[in-house]
MISENU-379402 format. One record per atom (N, C-alpha, C): z, x, y negated; atom name. Coordinates in nm, 4 decimals. Layout:
# MISENU-379402
<rec up="Z" east="X" north="Y" name="CA"/>
...
This chain:
# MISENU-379402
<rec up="7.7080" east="11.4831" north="-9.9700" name="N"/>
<rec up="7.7285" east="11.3457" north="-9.9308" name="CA"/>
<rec up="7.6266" east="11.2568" north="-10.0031" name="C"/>
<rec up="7.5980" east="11.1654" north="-9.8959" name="N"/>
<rec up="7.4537" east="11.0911" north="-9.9842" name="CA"/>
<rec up="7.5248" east="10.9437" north="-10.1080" name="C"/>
<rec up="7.4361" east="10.9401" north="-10.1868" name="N"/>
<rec up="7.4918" east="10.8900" north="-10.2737" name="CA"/>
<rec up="7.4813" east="10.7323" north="-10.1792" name="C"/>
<rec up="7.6110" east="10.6416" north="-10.1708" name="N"/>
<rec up="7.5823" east="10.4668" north="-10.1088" name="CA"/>
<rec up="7.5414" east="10.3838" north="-10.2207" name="C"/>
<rec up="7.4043" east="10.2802" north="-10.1581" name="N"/>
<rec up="7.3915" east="10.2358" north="-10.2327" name="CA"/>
<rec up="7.3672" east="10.0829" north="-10.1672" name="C"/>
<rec up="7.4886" east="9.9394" north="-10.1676" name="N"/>
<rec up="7.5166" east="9.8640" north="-10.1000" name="CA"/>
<rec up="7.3804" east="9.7287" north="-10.1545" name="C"/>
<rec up="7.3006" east="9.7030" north="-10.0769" name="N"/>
<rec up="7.1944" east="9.6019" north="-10.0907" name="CA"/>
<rec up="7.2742" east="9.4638" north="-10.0359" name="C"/>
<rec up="7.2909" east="9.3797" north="-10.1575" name="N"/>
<rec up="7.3114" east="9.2273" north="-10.0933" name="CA"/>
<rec up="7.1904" east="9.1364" north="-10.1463" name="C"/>
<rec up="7.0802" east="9.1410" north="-10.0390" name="N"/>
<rec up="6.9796" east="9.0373" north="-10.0220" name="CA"/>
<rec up="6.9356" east="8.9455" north="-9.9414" name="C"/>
<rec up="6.9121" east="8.8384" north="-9.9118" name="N"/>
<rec up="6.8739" east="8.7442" north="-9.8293" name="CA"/>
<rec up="6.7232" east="8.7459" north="-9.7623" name="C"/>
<rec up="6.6777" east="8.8013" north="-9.8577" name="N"/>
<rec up="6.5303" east="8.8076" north="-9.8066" name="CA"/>
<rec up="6.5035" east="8.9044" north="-9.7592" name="C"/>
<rec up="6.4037" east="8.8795" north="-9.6050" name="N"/>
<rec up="6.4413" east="9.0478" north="-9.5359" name="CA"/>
<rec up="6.2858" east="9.1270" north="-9.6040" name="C"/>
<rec up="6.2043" east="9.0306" north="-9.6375" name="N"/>
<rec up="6.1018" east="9.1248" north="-9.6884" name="CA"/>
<rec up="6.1152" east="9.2242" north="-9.8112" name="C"/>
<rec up="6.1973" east="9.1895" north="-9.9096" name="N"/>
<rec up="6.3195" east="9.2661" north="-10.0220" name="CA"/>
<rec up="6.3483" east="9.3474" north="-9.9520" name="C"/>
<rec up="6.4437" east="9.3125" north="-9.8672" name="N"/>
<rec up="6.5752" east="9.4454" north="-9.7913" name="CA"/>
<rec up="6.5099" east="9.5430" north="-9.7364" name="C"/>
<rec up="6.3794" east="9.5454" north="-9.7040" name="N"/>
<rec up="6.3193" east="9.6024" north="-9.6138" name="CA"/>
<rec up="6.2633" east="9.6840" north="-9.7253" name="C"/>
<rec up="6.1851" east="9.5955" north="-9.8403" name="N"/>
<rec up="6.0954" east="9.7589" north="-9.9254" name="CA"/>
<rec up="6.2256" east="9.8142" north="-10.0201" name="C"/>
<rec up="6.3290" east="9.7531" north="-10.0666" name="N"/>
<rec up="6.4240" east="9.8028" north="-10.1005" name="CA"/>
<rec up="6.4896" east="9.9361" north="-10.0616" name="C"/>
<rec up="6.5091" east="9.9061" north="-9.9343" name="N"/>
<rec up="6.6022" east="9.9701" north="-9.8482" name="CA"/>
<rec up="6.5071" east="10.0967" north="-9.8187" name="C"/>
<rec up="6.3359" east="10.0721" north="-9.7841" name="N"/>
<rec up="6.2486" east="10.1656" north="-9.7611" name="CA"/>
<rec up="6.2209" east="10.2846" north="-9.8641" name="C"/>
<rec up="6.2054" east="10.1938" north="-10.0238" name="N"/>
<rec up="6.2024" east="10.2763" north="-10.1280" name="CA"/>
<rec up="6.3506" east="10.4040" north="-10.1537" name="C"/>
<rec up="6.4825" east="10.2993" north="-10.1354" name="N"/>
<rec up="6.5817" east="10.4056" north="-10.2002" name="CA"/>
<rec up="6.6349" east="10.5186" north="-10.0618" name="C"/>
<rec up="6.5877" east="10.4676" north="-9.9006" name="N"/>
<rec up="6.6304" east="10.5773" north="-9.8206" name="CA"/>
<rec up="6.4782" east="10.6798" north="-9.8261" name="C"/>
<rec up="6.3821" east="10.6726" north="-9.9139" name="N"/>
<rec up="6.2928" east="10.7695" north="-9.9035" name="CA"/>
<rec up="6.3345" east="10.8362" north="-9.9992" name="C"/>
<rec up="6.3706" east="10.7974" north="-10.1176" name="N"/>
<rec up="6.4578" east="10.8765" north="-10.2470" name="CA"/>
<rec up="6.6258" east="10.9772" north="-10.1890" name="C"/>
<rec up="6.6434" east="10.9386" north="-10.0743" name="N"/>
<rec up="6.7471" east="10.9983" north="-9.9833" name="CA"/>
<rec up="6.8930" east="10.9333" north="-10.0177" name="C"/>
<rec up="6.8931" east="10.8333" north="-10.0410" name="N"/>
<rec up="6.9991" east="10.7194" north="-10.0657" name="CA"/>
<rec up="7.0636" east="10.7132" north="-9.8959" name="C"/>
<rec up="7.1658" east="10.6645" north="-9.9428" name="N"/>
<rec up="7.2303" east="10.5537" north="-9.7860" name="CA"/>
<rec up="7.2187" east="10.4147" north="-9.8468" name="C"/>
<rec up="7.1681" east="10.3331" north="-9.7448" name="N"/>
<rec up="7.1518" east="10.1656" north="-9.7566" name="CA"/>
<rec up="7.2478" east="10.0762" north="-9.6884" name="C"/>
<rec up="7.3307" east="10.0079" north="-9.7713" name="N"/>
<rec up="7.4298" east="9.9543" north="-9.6331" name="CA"/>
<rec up="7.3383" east="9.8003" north="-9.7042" name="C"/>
<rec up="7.3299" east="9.7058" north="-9.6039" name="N"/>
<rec up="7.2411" east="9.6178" north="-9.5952" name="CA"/>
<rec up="7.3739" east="9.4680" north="-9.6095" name="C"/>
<rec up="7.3563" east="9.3079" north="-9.7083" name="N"/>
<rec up="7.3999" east="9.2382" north="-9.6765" name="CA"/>
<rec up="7.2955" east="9.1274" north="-9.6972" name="C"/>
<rec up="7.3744" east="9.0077" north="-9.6279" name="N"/>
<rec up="7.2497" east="8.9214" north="-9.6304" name="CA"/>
<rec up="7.2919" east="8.8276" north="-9.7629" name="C"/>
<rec up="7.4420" east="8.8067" north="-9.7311" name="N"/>
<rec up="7.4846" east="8.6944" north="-9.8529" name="CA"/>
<rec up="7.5857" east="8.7153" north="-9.9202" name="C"/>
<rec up="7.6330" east="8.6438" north="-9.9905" name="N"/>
<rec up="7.7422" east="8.7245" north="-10.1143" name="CA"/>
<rec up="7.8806" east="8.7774" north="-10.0409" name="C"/>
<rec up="7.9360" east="8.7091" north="-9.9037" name="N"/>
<rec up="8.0410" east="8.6770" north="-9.8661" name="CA"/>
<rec up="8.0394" east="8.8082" north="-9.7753" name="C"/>
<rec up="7.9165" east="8.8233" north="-9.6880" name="N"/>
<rec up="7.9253" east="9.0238" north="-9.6690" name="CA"/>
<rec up="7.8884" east="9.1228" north="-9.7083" name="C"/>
<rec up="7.8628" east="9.0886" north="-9.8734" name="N"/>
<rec up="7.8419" east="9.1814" north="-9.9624" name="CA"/>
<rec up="7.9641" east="9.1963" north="-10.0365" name="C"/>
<rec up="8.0342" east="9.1168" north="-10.0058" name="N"/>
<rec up="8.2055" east="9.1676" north="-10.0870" name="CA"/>
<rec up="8.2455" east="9.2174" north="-9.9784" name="C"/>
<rec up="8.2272" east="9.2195" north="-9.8843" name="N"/>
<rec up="8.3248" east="9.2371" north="-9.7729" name="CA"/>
<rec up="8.2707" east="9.3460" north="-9.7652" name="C"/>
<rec up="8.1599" east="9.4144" north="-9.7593" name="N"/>
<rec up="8.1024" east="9.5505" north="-9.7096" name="CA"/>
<rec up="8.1445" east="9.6167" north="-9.8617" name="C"/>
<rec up="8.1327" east="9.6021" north="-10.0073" name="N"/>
<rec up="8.2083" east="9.6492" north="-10.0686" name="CA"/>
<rec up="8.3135" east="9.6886" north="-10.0845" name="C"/>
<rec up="8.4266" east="9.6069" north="-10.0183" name="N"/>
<rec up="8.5438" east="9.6530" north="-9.9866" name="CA"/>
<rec up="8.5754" east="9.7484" north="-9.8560" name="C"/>
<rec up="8.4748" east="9.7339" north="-9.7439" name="N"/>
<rec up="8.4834" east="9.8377" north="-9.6576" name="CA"/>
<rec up="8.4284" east="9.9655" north="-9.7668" name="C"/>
<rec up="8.3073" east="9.9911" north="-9.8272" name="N"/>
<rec up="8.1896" east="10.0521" north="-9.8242" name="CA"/>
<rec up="8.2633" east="10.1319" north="-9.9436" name="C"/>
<rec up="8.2616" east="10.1114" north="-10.0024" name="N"/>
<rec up="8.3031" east="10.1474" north="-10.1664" name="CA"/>
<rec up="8.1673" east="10.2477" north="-10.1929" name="C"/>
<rec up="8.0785" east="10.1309" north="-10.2386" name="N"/>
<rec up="7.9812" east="10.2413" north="-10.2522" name="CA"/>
<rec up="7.9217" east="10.2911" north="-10.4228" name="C"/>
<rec up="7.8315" east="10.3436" north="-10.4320" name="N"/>
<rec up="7.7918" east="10.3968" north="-10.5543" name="CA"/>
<rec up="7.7570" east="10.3085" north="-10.6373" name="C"/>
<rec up="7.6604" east="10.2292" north="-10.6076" name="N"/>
<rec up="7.5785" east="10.1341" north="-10.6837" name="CA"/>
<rec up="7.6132" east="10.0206" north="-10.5746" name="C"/>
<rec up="7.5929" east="9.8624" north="-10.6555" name="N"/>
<rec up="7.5454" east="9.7770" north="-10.6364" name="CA"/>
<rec up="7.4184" east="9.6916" north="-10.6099" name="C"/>
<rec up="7.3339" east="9.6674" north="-10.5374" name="N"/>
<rec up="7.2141" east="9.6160" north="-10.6182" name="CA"/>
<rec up="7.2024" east="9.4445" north="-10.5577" name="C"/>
<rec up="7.2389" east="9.3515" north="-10.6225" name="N"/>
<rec up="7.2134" east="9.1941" north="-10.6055" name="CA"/>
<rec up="7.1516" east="9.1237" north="-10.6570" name="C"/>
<rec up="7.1517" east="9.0474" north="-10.5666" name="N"/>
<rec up="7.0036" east="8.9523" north="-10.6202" name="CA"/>
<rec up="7.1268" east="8.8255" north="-10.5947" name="C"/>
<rec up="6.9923" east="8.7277" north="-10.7365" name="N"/>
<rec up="7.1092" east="8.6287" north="-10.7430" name="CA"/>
<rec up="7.0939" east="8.5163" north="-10.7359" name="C"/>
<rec up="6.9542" east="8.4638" north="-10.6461" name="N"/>
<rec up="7.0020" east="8.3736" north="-10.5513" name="CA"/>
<rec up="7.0147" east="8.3832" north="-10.4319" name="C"/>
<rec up="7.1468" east="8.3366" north="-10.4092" name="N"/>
<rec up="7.2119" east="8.3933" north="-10.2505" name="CA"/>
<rec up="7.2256" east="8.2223" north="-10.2185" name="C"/>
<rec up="7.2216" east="8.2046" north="-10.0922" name="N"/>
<rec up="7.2529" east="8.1181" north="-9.9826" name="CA"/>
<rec up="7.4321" east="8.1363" north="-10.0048" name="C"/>
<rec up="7.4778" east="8.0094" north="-10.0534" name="N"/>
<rec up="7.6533" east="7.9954" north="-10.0489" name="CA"/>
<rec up="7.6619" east="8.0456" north="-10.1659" name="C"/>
<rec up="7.6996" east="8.1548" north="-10.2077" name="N"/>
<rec up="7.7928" east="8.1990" north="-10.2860" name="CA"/>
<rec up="7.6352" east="8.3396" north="-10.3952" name="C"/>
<rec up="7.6379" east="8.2100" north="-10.4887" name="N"/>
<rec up="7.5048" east="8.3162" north="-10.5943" name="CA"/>
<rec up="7.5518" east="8.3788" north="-10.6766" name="C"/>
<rec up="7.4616" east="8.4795" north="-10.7008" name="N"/>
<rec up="7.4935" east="8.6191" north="-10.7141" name="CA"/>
<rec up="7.6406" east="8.6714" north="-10.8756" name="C"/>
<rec up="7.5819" east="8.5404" north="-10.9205" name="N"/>
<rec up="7.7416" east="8.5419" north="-11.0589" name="CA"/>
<rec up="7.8753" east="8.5649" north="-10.9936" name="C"/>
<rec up="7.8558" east="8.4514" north="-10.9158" name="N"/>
<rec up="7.9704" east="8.4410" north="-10.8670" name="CA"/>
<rec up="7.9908" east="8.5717" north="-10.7326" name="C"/>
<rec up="7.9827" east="8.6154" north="-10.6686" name="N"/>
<rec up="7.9510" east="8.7555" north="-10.6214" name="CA"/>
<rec up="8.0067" east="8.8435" north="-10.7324" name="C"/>
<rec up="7.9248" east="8.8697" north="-10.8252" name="N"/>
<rec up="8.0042" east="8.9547" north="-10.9607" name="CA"/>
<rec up="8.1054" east="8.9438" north="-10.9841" name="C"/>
<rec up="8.1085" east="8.8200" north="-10.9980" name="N"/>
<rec up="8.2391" east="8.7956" north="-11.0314" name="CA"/>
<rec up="8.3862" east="8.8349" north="-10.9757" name="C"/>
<rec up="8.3566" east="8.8076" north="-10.8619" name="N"/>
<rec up="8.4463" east="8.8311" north="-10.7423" name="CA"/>
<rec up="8.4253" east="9.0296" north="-10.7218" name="C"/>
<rec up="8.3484" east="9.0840" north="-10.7180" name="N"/>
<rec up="8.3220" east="9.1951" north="-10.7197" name="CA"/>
<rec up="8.4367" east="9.2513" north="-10.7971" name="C"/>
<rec up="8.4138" east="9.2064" north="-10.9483" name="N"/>
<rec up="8.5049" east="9.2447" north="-11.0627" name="CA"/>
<rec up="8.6327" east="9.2418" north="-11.0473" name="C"/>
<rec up="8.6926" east="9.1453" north="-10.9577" name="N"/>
<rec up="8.8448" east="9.1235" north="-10.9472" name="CA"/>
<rec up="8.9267" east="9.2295" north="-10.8332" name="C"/>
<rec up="8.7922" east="9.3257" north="-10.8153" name="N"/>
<rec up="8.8802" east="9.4179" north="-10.6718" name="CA"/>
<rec up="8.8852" east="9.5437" north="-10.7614" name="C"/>
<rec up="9.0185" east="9.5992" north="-10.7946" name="N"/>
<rec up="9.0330" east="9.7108" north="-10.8297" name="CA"/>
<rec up="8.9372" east="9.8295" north="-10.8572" name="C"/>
<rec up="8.9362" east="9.8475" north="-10.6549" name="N"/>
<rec up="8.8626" east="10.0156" north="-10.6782" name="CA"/>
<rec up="8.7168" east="9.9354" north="-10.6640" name="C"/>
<rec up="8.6699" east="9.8481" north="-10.7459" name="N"/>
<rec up="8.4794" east="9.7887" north="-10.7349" name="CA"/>
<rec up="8.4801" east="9.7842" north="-10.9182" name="C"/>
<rec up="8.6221" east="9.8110" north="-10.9833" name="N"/>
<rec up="8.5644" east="9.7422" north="-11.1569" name="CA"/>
<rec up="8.4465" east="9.8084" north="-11.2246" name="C"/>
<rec up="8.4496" east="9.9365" north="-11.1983" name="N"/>
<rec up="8.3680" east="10.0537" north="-11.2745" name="CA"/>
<rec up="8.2321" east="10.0525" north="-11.1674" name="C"/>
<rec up="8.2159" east="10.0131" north="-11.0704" name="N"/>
<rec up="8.1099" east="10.0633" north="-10.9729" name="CA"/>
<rec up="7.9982" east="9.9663" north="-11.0653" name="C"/>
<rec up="7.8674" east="10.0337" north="-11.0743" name="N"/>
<rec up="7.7863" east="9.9774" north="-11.1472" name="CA"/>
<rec up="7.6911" east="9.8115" north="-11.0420" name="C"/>
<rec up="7.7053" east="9.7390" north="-11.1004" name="N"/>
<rec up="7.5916" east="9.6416" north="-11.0000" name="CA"/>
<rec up="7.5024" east="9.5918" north="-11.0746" name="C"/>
<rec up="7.4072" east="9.6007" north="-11.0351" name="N"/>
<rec up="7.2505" east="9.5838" north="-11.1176" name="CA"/>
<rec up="7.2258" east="9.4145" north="-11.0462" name="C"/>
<rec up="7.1757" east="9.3509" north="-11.1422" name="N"/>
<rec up="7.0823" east="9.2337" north="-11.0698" name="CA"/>
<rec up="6.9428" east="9.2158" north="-11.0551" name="C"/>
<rec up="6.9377" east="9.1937" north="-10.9135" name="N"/>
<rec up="6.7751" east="9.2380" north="-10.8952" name="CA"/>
<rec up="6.7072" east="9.1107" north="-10.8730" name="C"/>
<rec up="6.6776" east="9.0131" north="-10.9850" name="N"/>
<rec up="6.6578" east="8.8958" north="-10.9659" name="CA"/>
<rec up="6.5006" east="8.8421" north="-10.9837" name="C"/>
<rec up="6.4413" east="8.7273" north="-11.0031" name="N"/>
<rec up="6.3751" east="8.6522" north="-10.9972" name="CA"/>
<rec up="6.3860" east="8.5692" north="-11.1233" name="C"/>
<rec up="6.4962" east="8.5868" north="-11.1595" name="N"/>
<rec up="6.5701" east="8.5025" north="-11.2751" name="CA"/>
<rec up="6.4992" east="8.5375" north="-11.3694" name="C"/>
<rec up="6.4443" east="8.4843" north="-11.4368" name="N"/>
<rec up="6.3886" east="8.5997" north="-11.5609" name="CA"/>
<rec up="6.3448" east="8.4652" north="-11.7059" name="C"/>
<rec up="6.4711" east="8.3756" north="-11.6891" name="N"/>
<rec up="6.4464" east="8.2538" north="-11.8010" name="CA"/>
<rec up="6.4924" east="8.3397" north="-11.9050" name="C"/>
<rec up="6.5156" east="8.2871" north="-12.0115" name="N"/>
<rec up="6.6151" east="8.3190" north="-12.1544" name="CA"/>
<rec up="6.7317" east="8.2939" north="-12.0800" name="C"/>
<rec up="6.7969" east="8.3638" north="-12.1534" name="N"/>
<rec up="6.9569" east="8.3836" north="-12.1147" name="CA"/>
<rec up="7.0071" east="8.4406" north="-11.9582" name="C"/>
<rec up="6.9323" east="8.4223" north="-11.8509" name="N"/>
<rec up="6.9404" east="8.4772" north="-11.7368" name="CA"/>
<rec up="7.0185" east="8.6274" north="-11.6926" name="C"/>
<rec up="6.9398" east="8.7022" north="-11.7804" name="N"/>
<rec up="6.9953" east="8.8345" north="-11.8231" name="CA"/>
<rec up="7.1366" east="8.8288" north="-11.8873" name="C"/>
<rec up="7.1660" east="8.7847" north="-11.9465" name="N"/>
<rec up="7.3161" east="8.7168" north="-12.0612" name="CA"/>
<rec up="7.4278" east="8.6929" north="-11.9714" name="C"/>
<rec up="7.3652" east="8.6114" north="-11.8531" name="N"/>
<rec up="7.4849" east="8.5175" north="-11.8062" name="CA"/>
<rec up="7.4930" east="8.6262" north="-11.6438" name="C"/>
<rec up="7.3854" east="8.7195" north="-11.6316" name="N"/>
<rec up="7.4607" east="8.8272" north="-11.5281" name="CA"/>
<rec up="7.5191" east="8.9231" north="-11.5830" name="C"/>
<rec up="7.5284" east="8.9221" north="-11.6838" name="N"/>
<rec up="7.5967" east="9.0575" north="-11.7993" name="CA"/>
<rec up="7.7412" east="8.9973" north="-11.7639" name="C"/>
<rec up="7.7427" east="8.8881" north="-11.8424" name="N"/>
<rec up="7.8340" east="8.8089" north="-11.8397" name="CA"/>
<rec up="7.9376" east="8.7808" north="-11.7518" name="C"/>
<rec up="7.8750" east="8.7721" north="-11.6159" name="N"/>
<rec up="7.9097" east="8.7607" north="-11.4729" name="CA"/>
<rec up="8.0148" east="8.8844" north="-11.3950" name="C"/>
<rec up="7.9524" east="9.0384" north="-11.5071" name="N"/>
<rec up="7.9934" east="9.1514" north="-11.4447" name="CA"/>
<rec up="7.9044" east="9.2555" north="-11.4129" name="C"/>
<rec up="7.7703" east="9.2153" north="-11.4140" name="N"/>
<rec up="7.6568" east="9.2892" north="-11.3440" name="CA"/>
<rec up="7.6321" east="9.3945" north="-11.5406" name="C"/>
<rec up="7.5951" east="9.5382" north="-11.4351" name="N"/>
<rec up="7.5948" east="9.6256" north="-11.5418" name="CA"/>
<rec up="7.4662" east="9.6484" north="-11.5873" name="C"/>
<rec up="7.3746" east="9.5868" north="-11.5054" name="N"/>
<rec up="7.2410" east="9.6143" north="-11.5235" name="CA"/>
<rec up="7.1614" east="9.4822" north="-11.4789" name="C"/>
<rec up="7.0358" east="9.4830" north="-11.5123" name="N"/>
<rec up="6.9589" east="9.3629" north="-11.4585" name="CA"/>
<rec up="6.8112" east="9.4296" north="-11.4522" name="C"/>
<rec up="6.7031" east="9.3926" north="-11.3532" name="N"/>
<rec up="6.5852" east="9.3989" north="-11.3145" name="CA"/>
<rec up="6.5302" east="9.3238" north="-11.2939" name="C"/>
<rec up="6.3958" east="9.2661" north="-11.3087" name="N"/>
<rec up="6.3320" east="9.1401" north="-11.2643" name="CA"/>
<rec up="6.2349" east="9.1611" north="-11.1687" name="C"/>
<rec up="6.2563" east="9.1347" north="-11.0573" name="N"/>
<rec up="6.1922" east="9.0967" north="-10.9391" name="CA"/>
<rec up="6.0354" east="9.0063" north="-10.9439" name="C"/>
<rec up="5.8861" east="9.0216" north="-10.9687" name="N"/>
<rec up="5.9174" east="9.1682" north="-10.8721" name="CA"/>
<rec up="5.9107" east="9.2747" north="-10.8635" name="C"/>
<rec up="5.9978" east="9.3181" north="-10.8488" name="N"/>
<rec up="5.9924" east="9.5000" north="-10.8792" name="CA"/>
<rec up="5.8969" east="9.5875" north="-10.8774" name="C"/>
<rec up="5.8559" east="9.6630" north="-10.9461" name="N"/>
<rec up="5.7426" east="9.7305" north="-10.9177" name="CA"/>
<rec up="5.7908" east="9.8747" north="-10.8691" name="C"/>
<rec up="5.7305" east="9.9252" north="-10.7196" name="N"/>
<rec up="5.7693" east="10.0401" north="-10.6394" name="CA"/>
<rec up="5.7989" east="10.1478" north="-10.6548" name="C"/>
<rec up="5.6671" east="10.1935" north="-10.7588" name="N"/>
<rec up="5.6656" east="10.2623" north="-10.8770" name="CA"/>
<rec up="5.7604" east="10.3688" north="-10.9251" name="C"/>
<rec up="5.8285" east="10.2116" north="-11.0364" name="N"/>
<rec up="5.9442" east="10.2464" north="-11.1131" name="CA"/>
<rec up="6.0986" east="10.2324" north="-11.0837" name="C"/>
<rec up="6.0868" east="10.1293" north="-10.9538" name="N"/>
<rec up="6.1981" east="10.1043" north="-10.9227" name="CA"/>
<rec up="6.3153" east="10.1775" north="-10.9117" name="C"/>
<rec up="6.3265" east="10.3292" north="-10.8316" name="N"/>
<rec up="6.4001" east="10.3980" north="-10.8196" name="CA"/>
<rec up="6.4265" east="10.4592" north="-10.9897" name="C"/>
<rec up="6.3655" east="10.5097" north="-11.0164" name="N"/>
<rec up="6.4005" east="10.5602" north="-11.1931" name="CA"/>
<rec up="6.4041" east="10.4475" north="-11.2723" name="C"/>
<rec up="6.4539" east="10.2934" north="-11.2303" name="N"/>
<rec up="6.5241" east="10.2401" north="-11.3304" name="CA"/>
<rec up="6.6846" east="10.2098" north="-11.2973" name="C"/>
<rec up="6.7252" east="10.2695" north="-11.1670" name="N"/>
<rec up="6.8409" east="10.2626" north="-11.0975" name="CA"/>
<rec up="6.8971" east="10.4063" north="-11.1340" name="C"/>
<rec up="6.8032" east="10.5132" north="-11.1346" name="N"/>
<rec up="6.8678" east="10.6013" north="-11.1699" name="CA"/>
<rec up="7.0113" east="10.6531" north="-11.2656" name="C"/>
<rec up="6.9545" east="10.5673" north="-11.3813" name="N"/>
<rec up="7.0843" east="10.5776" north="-11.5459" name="CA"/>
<rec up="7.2284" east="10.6044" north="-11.4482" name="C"/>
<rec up="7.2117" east="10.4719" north="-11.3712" name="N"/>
<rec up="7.3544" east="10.4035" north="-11.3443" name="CA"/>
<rec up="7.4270" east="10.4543" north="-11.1923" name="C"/>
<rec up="7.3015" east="10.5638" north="-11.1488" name="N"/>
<rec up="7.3542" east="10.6585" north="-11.0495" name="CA"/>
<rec up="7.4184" east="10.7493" north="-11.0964" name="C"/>
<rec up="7.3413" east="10.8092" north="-11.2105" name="N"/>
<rec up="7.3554" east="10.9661" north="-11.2525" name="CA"/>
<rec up="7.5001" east="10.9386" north="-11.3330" name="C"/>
<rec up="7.5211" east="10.8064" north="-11.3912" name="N"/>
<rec up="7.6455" east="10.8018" north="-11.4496" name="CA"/>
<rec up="7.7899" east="10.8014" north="-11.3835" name="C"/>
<rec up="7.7778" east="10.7242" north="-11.2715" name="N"/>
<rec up="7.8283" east="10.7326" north="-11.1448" name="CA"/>
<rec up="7.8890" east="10.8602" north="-11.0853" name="C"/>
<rec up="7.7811" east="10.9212" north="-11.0602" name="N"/>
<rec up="7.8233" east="11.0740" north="-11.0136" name="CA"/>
<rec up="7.8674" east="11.1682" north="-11.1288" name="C"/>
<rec up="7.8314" east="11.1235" north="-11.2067" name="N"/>
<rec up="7.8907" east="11.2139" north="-11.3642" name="CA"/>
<rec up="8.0497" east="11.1774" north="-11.3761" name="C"/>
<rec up="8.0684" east="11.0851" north="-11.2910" name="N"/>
<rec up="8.2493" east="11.0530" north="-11.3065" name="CA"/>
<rec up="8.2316" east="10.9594" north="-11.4223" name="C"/>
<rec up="8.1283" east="10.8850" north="-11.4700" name="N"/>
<rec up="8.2060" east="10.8268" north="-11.6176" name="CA"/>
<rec up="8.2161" east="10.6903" north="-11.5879" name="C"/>
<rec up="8.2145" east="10.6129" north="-11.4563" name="N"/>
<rec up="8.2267" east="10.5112" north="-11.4485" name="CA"/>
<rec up="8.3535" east="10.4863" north="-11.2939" name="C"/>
<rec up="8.3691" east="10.5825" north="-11.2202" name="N"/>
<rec up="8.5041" east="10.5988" north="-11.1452" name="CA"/>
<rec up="8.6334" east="10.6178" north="-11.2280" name="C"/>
């Protein structure tokens, strides 16, 4: 079974090398645009990883975490922030938010997949279900 890995981004040029990079790594991509069907496809999806970006149109990406955090079977699922954000404290206040990881956008292609890795392999190791 392929490991899910649920993308909530707004920008389709993101979603697109995102989505291109982790289904060539042999991922499943379930795709959202904004925070409000990225909870909602979480709660259908229950997937492996998270990956959000956190400025969303309506509802930004903290608050997303946040809400993420309050659904039972989503507490342990890892969500990385794949942001732009990259002031002081930025990192702090998505920790903060719920997000288990953070990345700064823009990603380099590269490395991208082996810095998502940790929080897969932990995942499937059972230590975060």
């Amino acid at each position: 079974m392929k490991t899910k890995i649920l993308l909530i981004e707004d920008n389709e040029q993101n979603r697109y090398l995102l989505t291109f990079l982790l289904e060539k790594h042999g991922y499943e991509v379930i795709q959202a645009v904004d925070g409000l069907q990225g909870i909602e496809a979480a709660e259908r999806v229950r997937p492996d990883l998270i990956l959000l970006d956190i400025q969303l149109p309506g509802m930004d990406g903290y608050q997303v975490a946040a809400e993420l955090r309050n659904i039972s079977s989503l507490q342990h699922t890892p969500i990385i922030a794949v942001t732009s954000f990259a002031m002081p404290g930025d990192r702090e206040a998505g920790l903060k938010a719920g997000c288990t990881g953070y990345i700064e956008k823009p990603i380099n292609p590269d490395t991208f997949v082996d810095e998502i890795m940790p929080f897969i392999a932990n995942e499937e190791a059972g230590e975060s279900k």
